[in-house]
MDTraj code that builds the backbone (N, CA, C; nanometers):
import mdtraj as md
import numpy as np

residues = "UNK UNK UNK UNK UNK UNK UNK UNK UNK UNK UNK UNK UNK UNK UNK UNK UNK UNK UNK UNK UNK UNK UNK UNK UNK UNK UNK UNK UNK UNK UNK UNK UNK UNK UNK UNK UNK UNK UNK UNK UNK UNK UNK UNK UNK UNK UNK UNK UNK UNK UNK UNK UNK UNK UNK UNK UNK UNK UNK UNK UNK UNK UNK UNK UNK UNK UNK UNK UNK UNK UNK UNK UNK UNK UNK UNK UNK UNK UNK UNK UNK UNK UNK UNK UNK UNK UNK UNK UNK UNK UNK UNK UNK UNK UNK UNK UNK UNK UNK UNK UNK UNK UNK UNK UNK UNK UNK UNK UNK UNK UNK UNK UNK UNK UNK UNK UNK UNK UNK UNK UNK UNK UNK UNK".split()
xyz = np.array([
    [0.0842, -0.1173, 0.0000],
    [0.0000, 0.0000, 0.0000],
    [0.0887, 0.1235, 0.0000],
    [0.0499, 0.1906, -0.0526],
    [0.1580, 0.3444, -0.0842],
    [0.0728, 0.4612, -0.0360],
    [0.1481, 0.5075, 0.0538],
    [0.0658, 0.5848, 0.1515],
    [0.1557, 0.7558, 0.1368],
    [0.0763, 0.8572, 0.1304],
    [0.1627, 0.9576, 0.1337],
    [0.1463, 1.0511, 0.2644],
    [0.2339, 1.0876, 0.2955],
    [0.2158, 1.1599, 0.4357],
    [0.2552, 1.3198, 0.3840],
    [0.1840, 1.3726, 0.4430],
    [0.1821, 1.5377, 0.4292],
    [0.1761, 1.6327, 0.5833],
    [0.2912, 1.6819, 0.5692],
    [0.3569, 1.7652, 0.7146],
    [0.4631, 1.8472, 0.6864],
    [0.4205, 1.9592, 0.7638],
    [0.5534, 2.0570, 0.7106],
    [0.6705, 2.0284, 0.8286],
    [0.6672, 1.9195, 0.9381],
    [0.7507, 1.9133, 1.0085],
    [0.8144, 1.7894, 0.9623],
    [0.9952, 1.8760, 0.9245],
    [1.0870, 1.7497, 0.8211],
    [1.0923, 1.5961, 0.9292],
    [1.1034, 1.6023, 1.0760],
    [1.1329, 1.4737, 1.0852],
    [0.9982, 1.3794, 1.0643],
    [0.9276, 1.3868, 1.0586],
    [0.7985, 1.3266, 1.0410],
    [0.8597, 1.1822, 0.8975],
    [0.9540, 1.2644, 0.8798],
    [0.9829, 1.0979, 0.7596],
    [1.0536, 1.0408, 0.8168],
    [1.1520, 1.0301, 0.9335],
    [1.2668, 0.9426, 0.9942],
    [1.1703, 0.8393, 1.0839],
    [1.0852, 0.9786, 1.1531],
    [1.0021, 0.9112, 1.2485],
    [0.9085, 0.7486, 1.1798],
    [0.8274, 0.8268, 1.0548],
    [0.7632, 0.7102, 1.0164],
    [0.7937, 0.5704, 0.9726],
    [0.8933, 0.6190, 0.9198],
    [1.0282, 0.4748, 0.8645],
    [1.0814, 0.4281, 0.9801],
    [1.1073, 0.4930, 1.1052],
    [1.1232, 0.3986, 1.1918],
    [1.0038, 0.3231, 1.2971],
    [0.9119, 0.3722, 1.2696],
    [0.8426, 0.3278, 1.3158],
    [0.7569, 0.2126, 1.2543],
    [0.7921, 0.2043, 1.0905],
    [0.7075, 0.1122, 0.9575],
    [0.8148, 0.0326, 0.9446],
    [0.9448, 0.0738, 1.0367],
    [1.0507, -0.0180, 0.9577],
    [1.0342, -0.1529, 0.8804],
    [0.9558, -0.2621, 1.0113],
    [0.9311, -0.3736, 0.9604],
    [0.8665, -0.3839, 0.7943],
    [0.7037, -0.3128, 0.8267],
    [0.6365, -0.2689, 0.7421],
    [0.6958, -0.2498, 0.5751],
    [0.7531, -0.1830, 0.6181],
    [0.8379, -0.1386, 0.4768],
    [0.9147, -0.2375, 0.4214],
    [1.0012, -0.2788, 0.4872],
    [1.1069, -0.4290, 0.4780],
    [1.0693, -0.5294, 0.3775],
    [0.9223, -0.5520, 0.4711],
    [0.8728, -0.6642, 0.3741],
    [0.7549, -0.6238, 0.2931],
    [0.7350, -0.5161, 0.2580],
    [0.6864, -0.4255, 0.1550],
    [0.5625, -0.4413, 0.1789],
    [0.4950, -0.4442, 0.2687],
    [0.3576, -0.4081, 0.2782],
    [0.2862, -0.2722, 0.2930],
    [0.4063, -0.1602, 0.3584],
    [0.3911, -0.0311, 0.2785],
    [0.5289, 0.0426, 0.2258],
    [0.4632, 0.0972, 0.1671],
    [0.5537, 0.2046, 0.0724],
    [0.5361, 0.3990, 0.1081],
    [0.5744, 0.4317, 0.1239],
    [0.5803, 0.5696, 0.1978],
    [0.6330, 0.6958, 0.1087],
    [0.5725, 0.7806, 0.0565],
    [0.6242, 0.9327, -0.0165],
    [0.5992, 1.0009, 0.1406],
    [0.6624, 1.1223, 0.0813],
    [0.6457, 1.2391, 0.2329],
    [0.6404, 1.3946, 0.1109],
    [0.5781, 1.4546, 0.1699],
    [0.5442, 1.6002, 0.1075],
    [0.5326, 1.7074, 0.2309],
    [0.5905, 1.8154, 0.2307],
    [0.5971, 1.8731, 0.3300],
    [0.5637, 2.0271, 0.3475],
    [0.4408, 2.0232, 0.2558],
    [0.3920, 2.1306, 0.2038],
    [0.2101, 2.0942, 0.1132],
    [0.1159, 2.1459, 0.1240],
    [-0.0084, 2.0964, 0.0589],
    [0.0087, 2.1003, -0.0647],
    [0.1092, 2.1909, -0.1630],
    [0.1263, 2.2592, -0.2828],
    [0.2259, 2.1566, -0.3483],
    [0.3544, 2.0807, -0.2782],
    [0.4085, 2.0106, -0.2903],
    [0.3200, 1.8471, -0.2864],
    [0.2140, 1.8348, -0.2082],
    [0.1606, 1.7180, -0.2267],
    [0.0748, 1.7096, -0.3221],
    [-0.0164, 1.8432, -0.3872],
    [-0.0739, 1.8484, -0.4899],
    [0.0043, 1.8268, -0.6131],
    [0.1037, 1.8571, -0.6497],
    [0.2386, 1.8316, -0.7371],
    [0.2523, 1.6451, -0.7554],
    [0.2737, 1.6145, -0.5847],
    [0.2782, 1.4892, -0.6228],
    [0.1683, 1.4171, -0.6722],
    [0.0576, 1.4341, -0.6075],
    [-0.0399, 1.3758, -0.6907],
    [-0.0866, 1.3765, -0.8055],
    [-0.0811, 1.5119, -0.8983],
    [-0.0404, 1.5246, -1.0399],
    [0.0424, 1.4187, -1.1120],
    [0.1860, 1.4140, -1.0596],
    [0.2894, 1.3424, -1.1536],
    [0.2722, 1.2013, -1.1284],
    [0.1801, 1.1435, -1.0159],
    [0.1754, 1.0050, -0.9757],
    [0.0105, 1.0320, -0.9343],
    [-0.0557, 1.0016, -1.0394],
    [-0.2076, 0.9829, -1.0294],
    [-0.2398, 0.8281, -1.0113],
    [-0.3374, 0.7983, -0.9139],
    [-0.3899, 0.7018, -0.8210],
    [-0.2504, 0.5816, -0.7885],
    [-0.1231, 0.6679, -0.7730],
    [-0.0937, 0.5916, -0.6981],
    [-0.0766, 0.5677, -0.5287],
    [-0.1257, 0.6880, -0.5019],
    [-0.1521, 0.6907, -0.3533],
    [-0.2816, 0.6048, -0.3068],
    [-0.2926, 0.5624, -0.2750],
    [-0.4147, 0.5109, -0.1460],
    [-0.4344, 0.5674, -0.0694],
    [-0.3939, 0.6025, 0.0131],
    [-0.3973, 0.6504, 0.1595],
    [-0.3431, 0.7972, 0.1797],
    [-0.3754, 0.9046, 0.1957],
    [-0.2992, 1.0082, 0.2500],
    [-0.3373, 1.0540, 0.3789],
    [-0.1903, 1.1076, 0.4678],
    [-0.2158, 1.1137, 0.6196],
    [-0.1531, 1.2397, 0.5814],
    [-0.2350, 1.3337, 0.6577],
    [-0.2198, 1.4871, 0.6261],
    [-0.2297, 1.5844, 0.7472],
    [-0.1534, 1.6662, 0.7837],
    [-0.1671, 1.7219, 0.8497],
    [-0.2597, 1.8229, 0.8453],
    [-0.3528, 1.8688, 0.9160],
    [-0.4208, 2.0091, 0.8823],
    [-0.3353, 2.1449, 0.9209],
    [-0.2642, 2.1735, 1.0298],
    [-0.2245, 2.3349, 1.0453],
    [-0.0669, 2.3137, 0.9795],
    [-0.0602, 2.4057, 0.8325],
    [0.0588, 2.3976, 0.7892],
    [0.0327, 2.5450, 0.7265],
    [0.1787, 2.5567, 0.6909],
    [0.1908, 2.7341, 0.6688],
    [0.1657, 2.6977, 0.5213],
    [0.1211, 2.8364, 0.4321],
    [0.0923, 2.8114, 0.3108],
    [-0.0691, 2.7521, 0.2727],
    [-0.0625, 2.6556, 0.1810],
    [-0.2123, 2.5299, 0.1687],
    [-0.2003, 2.4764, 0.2947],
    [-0.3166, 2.4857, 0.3985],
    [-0.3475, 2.4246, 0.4796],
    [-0.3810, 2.2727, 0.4455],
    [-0.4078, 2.1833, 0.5638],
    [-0.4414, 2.0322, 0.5150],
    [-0.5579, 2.0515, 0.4574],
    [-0.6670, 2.1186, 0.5132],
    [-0.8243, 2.1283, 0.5030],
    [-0.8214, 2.2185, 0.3351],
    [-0.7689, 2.2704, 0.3067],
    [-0.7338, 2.3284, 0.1516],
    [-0.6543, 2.1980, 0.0795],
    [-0.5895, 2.1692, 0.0926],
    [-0.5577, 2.0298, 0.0157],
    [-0.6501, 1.9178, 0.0007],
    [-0.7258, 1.8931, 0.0799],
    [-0.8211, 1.7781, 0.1368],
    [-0.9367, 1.8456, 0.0371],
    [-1.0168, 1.9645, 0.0397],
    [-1.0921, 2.0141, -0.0690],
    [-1.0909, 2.0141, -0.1797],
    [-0.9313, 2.0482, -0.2326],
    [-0.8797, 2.0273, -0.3808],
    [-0.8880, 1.9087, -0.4428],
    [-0.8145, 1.8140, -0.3400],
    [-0.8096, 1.6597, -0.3623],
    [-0.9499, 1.6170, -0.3854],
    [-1.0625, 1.6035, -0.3132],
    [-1.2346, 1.5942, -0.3197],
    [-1.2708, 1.6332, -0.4442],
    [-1.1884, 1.7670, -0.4566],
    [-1.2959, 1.8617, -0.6278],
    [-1.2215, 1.7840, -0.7359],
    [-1.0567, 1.7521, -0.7710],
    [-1.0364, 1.6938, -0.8451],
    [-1.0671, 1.5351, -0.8660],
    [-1.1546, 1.4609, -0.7967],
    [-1.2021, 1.3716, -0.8019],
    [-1.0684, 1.2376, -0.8696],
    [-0.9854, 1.2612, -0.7832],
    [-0.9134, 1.1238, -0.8481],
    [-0.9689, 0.9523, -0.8507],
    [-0.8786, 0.8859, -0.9388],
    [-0.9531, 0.7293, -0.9280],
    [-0.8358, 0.6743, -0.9217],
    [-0.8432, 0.5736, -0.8458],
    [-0.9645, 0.5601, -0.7141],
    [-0.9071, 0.6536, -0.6457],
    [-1.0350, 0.7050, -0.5480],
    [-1.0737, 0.8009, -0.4909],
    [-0.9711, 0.7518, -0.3435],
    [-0.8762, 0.8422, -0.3066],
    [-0.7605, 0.7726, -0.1884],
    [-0.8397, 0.8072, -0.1123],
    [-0.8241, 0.7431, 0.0174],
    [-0.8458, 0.7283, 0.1689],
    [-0.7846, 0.8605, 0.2399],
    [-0.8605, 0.9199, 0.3341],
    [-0.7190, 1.0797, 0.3810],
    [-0.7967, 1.0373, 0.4533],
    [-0.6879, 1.0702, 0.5575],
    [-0.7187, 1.0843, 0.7195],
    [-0.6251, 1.2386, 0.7648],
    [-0.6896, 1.3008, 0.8298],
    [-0.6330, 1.4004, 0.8367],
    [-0.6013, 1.4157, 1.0302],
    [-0.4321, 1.4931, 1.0508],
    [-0.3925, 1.4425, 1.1489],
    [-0.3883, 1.6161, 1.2091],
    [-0.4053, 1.6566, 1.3179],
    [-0.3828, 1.7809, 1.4416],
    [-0.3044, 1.7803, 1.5091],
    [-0.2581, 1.8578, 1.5709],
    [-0.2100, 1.8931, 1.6510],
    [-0.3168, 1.9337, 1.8167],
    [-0.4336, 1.9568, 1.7512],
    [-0.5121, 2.0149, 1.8614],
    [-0.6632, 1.9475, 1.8430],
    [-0.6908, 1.9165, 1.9827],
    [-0.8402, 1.8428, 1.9444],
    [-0.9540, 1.9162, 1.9438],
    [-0.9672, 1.9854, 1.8452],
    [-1.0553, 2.1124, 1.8040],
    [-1.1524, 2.0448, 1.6833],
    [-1.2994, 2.0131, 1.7512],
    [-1.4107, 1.9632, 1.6856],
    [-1.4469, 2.0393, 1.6035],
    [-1.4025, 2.1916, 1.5193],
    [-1.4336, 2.2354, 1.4615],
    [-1.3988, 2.1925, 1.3862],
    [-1.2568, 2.1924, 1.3314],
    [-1.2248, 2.1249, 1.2465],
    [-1.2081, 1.9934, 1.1836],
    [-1.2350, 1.9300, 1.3334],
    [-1.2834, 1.7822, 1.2561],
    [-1.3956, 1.7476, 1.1978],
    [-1.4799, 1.8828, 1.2279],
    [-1.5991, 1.8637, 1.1729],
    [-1.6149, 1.9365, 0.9844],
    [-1.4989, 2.0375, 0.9780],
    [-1.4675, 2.0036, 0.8812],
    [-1.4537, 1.9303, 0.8063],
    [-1.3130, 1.9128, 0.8431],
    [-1.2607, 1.7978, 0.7482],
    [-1.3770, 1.6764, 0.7351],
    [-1.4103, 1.6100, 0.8326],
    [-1.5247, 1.5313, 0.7855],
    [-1.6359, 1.6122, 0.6526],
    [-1.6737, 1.7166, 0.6944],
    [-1.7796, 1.7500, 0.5650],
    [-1.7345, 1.7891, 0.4588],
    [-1.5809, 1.7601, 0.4317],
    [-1.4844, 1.8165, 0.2986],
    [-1.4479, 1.6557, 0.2615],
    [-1.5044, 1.5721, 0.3299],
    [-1.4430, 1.4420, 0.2784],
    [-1.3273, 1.3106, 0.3544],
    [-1.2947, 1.3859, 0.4186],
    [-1.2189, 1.3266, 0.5024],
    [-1.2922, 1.1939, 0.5752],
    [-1.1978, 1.0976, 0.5567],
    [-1.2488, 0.9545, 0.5939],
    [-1.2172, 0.9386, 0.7509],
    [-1.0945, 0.9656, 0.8010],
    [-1.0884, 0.9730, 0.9564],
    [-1.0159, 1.1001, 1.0662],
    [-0.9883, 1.0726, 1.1404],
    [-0.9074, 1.1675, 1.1790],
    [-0.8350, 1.1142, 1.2729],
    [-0.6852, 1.2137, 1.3070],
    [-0.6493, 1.1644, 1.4508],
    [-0.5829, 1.2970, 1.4804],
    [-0.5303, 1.2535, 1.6493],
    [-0.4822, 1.3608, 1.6920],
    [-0.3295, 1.3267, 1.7285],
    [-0.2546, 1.4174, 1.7313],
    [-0.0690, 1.4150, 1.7513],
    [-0.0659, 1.4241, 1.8971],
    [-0.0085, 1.3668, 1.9165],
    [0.0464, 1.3363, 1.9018],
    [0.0322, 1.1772, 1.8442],
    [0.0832, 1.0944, 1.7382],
    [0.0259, 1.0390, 1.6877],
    [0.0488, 0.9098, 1.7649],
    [-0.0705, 0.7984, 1.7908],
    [-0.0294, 0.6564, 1.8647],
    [-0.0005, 0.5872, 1.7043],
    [0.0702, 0.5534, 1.6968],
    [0.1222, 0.4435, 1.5896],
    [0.0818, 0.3397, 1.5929],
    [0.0623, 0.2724, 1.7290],
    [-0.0129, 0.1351, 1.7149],
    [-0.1266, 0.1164, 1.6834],
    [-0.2279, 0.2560, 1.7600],
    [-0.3638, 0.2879, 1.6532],
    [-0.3735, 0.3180, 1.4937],
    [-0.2821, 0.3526, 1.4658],
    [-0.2376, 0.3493, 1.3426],
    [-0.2483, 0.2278, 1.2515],
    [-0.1464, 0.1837, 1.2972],
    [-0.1087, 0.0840, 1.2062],
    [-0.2295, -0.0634, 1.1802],
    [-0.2940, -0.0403, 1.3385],
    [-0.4501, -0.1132, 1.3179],
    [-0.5552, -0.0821, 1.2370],
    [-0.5636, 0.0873, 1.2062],
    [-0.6002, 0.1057, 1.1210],
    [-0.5954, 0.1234, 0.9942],
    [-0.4354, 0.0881, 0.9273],
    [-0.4242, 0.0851, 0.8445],
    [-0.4424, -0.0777, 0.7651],
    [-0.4424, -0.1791, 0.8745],
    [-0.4645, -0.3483, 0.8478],
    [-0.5400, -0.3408, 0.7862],
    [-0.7100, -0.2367, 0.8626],
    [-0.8008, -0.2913, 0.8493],
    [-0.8665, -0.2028, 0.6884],
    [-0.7487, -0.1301, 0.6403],
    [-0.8168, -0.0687, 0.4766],
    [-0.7747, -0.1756, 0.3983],
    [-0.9091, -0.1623, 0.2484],
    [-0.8475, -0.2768, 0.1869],
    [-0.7332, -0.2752, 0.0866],
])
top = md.Topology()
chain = top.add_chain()
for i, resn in enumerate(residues, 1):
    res = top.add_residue(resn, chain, resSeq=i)
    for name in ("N", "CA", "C"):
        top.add_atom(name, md.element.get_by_symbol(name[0]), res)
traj = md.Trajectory(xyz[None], top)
């Protein structure tokens, strides 16, 4: 599964690879990182439906997550990826956003990985 993660904070890729290490190893996922909404819109352009999954941050300087997550919805890609969009702050406003912009789940940061990664078993 090829999952793209979107965060403007750079270690967020050491972190995830060590934490997918196994994961990755024996290739059950595959991981891009974008660290910018404008930069992940880019990627999704040059690599159309090969994402599945995007884990996105919402408060980033520039395209916010919740502005990427809209764009992504209006351009209607196929298949249509999975976003879960990730906070910093547990502010129901915006999860109530992102839910009515499309957003399939949410979580909050600091991130549990083991909830994670259960939820990532259980996509198909």
């Amino acid at each position: 599964m090829k999952i793209l993660v979107v965060d403007d904070e750079q270690d967020i890729k050491a972190l995830f690879e060590q934490r997918f290490r196994r994961e990755i190893r024996e290739g059950a996922f595959s991981f891009a990182f974008c660290f910018s909404g404008e930069e992940a819109l880019t990627f999704l352009q040059e690599h159309p439906s090969e994402a599945v999954l995007i884990l996105s941050d919402i408060n980033m300087p520039g395209m916010s997550g919740l502005e990427l997550l809209r764009r992504i919805r209006e351009d209607k890609p196929e298949p249509p990826p999975f976003i879960v969009m990730i906070t910093a702050y547990g502010d129901p406003e915006k999860q109530e956003e992102a839910m009515r912009l499309g957003a399939n789940d949410f979580l909050n940061k600091p991130l549990d990985f083991s909830t994670l990664k259960q939820k990532l078993t259980l996509l198909p």
